[in-house]
C-alpha positions as CSV (number, residue, x, y, z in Angstrom):
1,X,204.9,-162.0,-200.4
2,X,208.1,-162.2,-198.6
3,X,209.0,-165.6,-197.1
4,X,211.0,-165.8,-194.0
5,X,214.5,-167.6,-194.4
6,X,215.5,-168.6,-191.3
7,X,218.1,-170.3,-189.4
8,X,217.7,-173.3,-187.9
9,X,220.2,-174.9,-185.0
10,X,223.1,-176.8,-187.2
11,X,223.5,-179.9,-185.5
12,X,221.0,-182.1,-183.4
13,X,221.9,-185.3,-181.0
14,X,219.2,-187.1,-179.4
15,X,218.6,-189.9,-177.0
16,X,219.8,-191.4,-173.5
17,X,222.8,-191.0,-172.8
18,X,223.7,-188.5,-175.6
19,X,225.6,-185.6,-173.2
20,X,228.3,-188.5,-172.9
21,X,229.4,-187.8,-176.2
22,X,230.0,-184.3,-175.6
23,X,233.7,-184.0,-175.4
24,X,234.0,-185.5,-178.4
25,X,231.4,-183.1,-180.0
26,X,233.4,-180.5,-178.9
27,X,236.4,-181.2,-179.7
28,X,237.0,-179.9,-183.4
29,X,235.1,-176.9,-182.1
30,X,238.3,-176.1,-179.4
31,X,241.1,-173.2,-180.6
32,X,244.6,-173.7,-179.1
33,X,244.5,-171.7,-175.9
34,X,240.5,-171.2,-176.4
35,X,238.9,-172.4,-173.4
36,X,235.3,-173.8,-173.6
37,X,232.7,-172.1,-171.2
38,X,230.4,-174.2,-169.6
39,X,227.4,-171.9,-168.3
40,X,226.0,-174.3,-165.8
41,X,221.9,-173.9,-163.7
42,X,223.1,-172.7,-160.4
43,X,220.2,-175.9,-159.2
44,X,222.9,-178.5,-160.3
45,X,225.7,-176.8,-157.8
46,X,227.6,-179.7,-155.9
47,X,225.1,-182.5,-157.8
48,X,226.6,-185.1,-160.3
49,X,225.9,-183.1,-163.6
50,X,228.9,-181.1,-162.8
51,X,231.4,-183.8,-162.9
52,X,230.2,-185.2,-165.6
53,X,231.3,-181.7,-167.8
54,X,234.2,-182.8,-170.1
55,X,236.9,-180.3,-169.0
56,X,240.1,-179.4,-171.0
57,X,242.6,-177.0,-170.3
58,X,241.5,-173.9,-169.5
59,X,237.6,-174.6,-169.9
60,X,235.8,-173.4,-166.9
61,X,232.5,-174.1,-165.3
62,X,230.1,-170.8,-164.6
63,X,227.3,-171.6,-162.3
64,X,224.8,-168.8,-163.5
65,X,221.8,-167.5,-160.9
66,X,218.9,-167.8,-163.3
67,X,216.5,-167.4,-159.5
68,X,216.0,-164.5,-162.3
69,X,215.0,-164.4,-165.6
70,X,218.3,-163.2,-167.7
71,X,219.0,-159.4,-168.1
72,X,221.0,-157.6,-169.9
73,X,223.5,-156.4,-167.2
74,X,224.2,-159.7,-166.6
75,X,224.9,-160.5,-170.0
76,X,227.1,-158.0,-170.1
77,X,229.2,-158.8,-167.0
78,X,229.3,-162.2,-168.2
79,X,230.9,-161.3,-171.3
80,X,232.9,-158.2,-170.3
81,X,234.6,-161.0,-167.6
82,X,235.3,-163.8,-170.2
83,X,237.1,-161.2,-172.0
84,X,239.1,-159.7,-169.1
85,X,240.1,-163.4,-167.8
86,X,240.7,-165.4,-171.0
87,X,240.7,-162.8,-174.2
88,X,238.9,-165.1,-176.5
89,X,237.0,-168.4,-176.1
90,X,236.6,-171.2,-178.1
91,X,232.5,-171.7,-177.2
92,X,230.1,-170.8,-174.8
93,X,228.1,-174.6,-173.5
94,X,224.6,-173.4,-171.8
95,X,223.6,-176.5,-169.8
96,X,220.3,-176.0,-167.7
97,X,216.5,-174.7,-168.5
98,X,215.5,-171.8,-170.9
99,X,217.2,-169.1,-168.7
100,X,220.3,-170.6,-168.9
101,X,220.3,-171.5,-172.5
102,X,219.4,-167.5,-173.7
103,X,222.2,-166.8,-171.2
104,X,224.6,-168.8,-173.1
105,X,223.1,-167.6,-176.5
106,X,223.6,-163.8,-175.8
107,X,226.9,-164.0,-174.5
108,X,228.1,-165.7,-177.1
109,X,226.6,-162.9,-179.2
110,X,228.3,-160.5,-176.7
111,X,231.8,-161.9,-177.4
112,X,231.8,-160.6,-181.0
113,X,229.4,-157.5,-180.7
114,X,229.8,-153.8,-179.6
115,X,228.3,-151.9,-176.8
116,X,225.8,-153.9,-174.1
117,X,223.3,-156.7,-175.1
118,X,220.5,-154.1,-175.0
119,X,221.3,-152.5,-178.0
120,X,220.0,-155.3,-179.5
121,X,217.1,-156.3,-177.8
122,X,214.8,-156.2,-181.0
123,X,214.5,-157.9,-184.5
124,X,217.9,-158.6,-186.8
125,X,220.0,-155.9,-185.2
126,X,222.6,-158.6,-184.1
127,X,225.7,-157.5,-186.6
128,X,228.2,-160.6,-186.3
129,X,228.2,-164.3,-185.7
130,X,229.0,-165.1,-181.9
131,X,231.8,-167.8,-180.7
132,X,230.3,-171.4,-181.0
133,X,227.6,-171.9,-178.6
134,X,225.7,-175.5,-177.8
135,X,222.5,-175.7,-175.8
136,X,221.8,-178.6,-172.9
137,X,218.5,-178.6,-171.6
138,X,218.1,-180.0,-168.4
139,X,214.2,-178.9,-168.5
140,X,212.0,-179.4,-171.3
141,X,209.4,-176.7,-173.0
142,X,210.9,-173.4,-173.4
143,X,212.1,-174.3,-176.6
144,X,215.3,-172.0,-176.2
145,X,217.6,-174.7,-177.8
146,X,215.5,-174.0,-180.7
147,X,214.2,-170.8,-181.2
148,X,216.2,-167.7,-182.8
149,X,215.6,-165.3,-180.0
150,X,217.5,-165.0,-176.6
151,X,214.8,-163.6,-174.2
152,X,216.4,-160.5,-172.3
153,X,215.2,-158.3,-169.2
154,X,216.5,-154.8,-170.3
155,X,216.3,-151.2,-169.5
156,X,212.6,-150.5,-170.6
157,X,211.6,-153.3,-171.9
158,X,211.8,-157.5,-171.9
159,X,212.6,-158.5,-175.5
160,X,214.6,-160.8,-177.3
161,X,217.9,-160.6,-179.3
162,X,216.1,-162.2,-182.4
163,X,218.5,-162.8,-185.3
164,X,219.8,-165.2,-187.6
165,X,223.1,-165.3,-185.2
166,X,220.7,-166.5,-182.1
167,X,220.4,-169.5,-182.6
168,X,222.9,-172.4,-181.0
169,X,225.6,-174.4,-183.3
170,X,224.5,-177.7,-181.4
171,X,222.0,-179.3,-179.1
172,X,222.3,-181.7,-177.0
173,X,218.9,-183.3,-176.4
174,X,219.5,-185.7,-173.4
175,X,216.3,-187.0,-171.7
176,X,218.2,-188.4,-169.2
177,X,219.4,-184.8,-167.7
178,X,215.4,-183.7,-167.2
179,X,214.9,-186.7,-164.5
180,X,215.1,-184.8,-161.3
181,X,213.7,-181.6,-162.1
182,X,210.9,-180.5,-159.8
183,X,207.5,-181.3,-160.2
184,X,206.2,-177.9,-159.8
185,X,208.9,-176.6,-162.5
186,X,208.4,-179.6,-165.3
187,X,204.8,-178.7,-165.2
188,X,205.1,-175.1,-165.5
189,X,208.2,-175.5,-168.5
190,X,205.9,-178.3,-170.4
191,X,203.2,-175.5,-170.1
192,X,205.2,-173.1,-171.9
193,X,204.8,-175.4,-174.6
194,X,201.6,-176.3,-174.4
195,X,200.7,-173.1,-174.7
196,X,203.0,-172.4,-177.9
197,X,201.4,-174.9,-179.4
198,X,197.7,-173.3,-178.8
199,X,198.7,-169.6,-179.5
200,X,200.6,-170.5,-182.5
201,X,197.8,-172.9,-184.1
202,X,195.0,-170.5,-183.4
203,X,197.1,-167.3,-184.4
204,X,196.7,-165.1,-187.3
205,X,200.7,-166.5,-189.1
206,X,199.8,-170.1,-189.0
207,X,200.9,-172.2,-191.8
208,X,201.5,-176.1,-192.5
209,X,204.7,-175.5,-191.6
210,X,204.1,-174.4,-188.3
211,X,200.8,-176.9,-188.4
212,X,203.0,-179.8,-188.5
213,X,205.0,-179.5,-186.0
214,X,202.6,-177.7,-183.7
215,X,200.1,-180.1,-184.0
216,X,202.1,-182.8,-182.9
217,X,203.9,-181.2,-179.7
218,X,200.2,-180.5,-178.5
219,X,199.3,-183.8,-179.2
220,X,202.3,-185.1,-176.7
221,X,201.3,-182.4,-174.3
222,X,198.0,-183.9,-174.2
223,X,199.2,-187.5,-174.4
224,X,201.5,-186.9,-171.0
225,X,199.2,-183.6,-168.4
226,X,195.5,-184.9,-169.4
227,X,194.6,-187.3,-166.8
228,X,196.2,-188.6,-163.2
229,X,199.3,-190.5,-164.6
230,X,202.8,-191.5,-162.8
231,X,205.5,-189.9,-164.0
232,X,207.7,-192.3,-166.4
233,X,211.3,-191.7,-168.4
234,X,208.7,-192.2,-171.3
235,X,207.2,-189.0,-170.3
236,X,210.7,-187.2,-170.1
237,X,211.6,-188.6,-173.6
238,X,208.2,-187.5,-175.2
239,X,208.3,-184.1,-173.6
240,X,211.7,-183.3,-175.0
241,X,210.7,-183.6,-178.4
242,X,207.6,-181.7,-177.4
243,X,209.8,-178.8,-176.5
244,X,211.6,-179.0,-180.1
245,X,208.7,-179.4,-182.0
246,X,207.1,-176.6,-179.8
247,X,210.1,-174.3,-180.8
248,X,210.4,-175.2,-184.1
249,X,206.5,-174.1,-184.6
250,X,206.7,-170.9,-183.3
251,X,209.8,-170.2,-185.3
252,X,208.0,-170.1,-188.7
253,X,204.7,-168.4,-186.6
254,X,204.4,-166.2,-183.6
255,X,202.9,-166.9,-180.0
256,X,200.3,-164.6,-179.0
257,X,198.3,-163.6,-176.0
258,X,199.7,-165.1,-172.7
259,X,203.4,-164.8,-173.8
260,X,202.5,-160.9,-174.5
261,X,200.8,-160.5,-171.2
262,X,203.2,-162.6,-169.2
263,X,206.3,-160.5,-170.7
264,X,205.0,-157.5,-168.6
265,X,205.0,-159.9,-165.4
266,X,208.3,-160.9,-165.4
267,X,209.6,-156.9,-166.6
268,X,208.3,-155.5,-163.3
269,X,207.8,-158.8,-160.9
270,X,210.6,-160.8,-161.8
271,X,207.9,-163.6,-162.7
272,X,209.6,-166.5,-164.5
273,X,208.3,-167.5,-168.2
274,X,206.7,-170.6,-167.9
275,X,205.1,-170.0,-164.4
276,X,204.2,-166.6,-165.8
277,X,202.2,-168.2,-168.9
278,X,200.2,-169.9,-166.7
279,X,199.1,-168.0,-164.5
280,X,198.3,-165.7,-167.6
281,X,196.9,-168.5,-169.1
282,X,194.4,-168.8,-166.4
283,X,192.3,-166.0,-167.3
284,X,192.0,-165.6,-171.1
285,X,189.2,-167.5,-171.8
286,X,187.9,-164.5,-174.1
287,X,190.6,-165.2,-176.7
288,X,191.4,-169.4,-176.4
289,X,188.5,-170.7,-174.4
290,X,189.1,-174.7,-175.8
291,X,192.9,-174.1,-175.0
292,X,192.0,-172.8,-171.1
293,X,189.4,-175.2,-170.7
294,X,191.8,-177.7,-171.5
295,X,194.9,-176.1,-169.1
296,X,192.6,-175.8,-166.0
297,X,192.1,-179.5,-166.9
298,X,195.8,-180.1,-166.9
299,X,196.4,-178.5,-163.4
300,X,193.7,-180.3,-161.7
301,X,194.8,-183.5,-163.2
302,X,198.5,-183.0,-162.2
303,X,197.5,-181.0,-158.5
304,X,199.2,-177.9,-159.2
305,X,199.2,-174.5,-157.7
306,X,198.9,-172.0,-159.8
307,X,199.3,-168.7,-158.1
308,X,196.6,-165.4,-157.8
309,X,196.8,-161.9,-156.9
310,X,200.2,-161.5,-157.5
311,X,199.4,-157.7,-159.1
312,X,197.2,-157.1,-156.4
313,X,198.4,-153.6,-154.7
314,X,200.3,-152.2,-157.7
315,X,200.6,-148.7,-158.2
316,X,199.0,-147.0,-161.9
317,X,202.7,-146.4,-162.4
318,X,203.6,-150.2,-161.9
319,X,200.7,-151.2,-163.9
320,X,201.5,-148.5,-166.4
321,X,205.1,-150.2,-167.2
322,X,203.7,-153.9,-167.5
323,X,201.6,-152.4,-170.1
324,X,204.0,-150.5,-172.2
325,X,206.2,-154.0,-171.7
326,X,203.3,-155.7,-173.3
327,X,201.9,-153.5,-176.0
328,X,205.5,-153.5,-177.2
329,X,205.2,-156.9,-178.3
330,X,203.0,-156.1,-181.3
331,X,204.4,-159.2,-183.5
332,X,202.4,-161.3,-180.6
333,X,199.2,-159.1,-181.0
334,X,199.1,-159.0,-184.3
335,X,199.2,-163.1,-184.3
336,X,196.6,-163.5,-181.8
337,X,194.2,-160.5,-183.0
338,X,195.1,-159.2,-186.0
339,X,195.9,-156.4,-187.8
340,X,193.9,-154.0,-185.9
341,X,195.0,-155.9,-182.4
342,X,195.0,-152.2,-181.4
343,X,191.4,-151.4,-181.5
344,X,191.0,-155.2,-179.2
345,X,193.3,-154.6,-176.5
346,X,193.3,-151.1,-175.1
347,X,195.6,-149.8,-172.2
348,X,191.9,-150.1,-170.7
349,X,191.5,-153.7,-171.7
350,X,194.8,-154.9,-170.8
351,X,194.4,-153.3,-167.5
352,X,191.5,-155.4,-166.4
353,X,193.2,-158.4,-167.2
354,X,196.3,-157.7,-165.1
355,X,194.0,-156.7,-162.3
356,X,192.9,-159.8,-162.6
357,X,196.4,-162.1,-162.4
């Protein structure tokens, strides 16, 4: 059997108050005439956050447009600018939400690698180690400041760059920085690892590895969306380290059904992840009816909208490519259905369920 030796983020801060000591994190990380590039969610634009960035010499704040989820052009223009401006830099600091994180993660990656980020959209195809990177969620649930992968709109397809050179140097895991983010947008992010935790513990590539840490981010998901509660900094610390446990289960398993289907969504509509999940997650009763049950639950009990109809009017060709988008992603099919996922979930099959979103 071949295990999987994976890499896992180097260093980890935690708690209140942690993104204070990020200068001096930094700081045997800078190269003489180096800057550090802080990536910054376009949402915190003119608010507080920004100030609070520990600039140095050259070091310059981006505010990145993740309206979108990231794409490879993007990337690339990202990258191809940093170049053209400063040479060389000494990191790249993604502070912000999932999007903004695997925006800092594949530019860094771009720094050091050939050709455009699509080339290596796809599984160990990364060649060298990127400049330093650090991630700074400001949203918890994605677990991007985990994970090995940098999720990536492309071309044909929406697929990550997963390799041992993904993953960030540092995180920063402030609970603090997660206090104003919209209700709407913490409940569709903490759903992203809700349902992580679901289509990992019920997949095919479960393991006590992935058990362990799966089990308990659920268990927090539970603790904080099941039942009418008020919103507490409690709520925001527990949820971070639902995100990171959430990550860090997936990474030695696979996610499965909803994350398949909701990667064609956001290919052709531009739906973001965690939004996307859910309103995947909606309808797949057939293949997690506890896990469902126990969602709907979760949106009641928190009053949130969940959208429908949003293929509604599609042509065959745009259901066609949210297909081929999804099928793609036969590490998640095989997880959820097994080996012969293909037999389970026809073009047919998969059709009917997008008619349904």
């Amino acid at each position: 059997m071949q295990f999987r030796n994976f890499k896992m983020v180097s260093y980890v801060v935690y708690g209140r108050g942690s993104f204070n000591q990020l200068d001096e994190i930094l700081a045997p990380q800078r190269k003489t005439d180096a800057p550090m590039i802080f990536f910054v969610d376009h949402f915190f634009e003119g608010k507080p956050l920004t100030n609070r960035i520990p600039l140095r010499g050259k070091d310059k704040i981006i505010l990145v447009d993740v309206t979108y989820e990231p794409k490879t052009t993007q990337v690339d223009a990202l990258a191809q600018q940093l170049k053209a401006e400063f040479g060389t830099v000494s990191g790249i600091i993604g502070i912000g939400g999932g999007s903004t994180m695997d925006l800092a993660k594949a530019v860094s990656l771009m720094m050091t690698n050939p050709g455009s980020s699509a080339d290596y959209q796809g599984w160990d195809l990364v060649k060298f180690p990127g400049v330093y990177k650090a991630g700074i969620p400001t949203l918890s649930g994605t677990g991007a400041e985990v994970s090995r992968t940098t999720v990536l709109t492309g071309p044909t397809r929406k697929l990550g760059m997963n390799s041992d050179f993904t993953p960030f140097d540092q995180i920063v895991l402030d609970p603090e920085l997660t206090k104003h983010a919209p209700t709407n947008q913490r409940f569709y992010t903490g759903m992203d690892c809700y349902i992580h935790c679901i289509e990992s513990l019920e997949g095919n590539f479960i393991n006590e590895f992935s058990k362990s840490y799966g089990e308990k981010a659920l268990q927090i998901c539970q603790d904080i969306f099941l039942g009418k509660k008020t919103w507490t900094d409690e709520s925001d610390d527990k949820l971070m380290m639902a995100s990171y446990a959430g990550g860090m289960s997936i990474a030695y398993s696979q996610v499965g059904v909803a994350h398949a289907v909701s990667y064609g969504l956001s290919y052709l509509l531009g739906t973001k992840h965690g939004i996307g999940n859910c309103i995947v997650m909606n309808h797949i009763e057939e293949f997690y009816p506890k896990g469902v049950a126990e969602f709907k639950q979760m949106v009641a009990d928190n009053d949130i909208f969940i959208p429908e109809g949003i293929c509604k009017g599609l042509s065959n060709q745009q259901f066609d490519a949210m297909i081929n988008v999804s099928l793609g992603m036969k590490p998640l099919w095989e997880n959820a259905l097994g080996k012969n996922w293909e037999q389970i979930m026809t073009r047919e099959k998969l059709r009917a369920l997008y008619e349904k979103l």
